[in-house]
C-alpha positions in Angstrom: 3.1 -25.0 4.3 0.3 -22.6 3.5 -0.8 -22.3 -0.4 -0.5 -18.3 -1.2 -4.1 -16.5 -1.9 -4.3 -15.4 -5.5 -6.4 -11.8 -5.5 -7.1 -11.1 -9.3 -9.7 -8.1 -8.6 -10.9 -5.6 -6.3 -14.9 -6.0 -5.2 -15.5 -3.2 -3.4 -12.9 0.3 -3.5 -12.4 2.0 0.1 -12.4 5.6 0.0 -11.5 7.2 3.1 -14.4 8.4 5.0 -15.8 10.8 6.9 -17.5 9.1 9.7 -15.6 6.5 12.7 -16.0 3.1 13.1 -17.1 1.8 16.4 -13.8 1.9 18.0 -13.5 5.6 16.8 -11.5 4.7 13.7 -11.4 6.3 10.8 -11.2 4.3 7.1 -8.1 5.9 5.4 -8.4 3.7 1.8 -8.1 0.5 0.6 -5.4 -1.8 0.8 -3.8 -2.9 -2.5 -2.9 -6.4 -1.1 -5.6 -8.1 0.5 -8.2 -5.6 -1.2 -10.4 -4.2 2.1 -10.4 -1.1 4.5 -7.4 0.3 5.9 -8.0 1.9 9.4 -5.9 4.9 10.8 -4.3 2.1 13.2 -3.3 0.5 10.1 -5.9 -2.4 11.1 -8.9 -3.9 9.7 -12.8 -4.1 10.3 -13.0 -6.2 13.0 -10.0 -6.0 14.5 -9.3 -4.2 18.0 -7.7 -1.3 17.9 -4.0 -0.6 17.8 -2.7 0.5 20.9 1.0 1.2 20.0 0.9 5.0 18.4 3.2 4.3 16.3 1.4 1.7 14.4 -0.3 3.0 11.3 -0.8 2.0 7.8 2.1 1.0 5.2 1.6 4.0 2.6 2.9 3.3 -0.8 3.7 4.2 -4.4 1.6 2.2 -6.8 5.2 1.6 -8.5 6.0 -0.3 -5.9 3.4 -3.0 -6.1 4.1 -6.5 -7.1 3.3 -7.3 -11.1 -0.3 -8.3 -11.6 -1.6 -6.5 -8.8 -4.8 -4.5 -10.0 -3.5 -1.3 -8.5 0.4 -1.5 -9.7 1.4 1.6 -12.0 4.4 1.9 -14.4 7.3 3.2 -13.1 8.3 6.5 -14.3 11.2 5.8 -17.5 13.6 8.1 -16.3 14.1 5.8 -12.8 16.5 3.0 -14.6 18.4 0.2 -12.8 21.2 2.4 -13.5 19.6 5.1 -11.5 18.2 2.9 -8.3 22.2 1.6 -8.3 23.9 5.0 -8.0 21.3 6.2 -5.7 21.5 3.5 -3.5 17.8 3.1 -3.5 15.6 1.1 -5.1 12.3 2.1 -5.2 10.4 2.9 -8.1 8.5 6.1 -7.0 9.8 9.8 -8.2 9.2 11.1 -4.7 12.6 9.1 -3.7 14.5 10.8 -6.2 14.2 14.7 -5.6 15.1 16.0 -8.9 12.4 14.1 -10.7 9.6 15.9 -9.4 6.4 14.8 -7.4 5.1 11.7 -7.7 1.8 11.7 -10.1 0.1 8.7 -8.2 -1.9 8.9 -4.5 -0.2 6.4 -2.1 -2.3 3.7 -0.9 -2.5 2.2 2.5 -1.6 -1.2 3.3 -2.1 -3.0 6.4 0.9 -3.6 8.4 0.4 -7.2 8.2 -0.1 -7.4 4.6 3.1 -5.6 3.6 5.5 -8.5 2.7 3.1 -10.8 3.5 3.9 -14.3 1.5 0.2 -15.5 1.9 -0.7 -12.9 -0.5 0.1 -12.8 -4.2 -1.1 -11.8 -8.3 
């Protein structure tokens, strides 16, 4: 049994940029879980390429983060538990529910591996 990493803070932010990385990648953010570059393949520095196009980065709400990660934002008041039950859906990002309006956070991108991944935690 592995002992889950505790990530407290974020060294370095990852802004998408403008120039490729030697596979031709480009850096589309920072992932909120394991806190380093997110590739348009959804990969990391150092990894090879992903060949399957439909690989990609996780994007997601910062609602949606787990408690005590450094990115997580407070879920709008109007989305309730009352509200997630009727609707049948249980996130906690206004873009899921069309008549709240736009959601007022940028999504981030997480690595494919590192969504639901149980070596990572806050």
């Amino acid at each position: 049994m592995t002992t889950p990493k505790l990530i407290t803070t974020c060294a370095v932010l990852h802004a998408p940029g403008p120039d490729a990385d030697e596979n031709g990648r480009m850096c589309v953010g920072h992932c909120p879980a394991c806190h380093q570059a997110v590739y348009d393949d959804g990969g990391k520095a150092g990894q090879s390429p992903a060949t399957d196009p439909m690989d990609g980065p996780v994007w997601t709400c910062p609602t949606g983060l787990s408690d005590g990660n450094p990115h997580q934002a407070e879920r709008d008041d109007r989305i309730t538990d009352a509200l997630q039950e009727r609707e049948g859906c249980y996130s906690n990002c206004t873009d899921d529910f069309g008549n709240l309006g736009p959601c007022p956070y940028d999504h981030m991108p997480l690595h494919s591996e590192c969504y639901g991944n149980p070596d990572i935690t806050y």
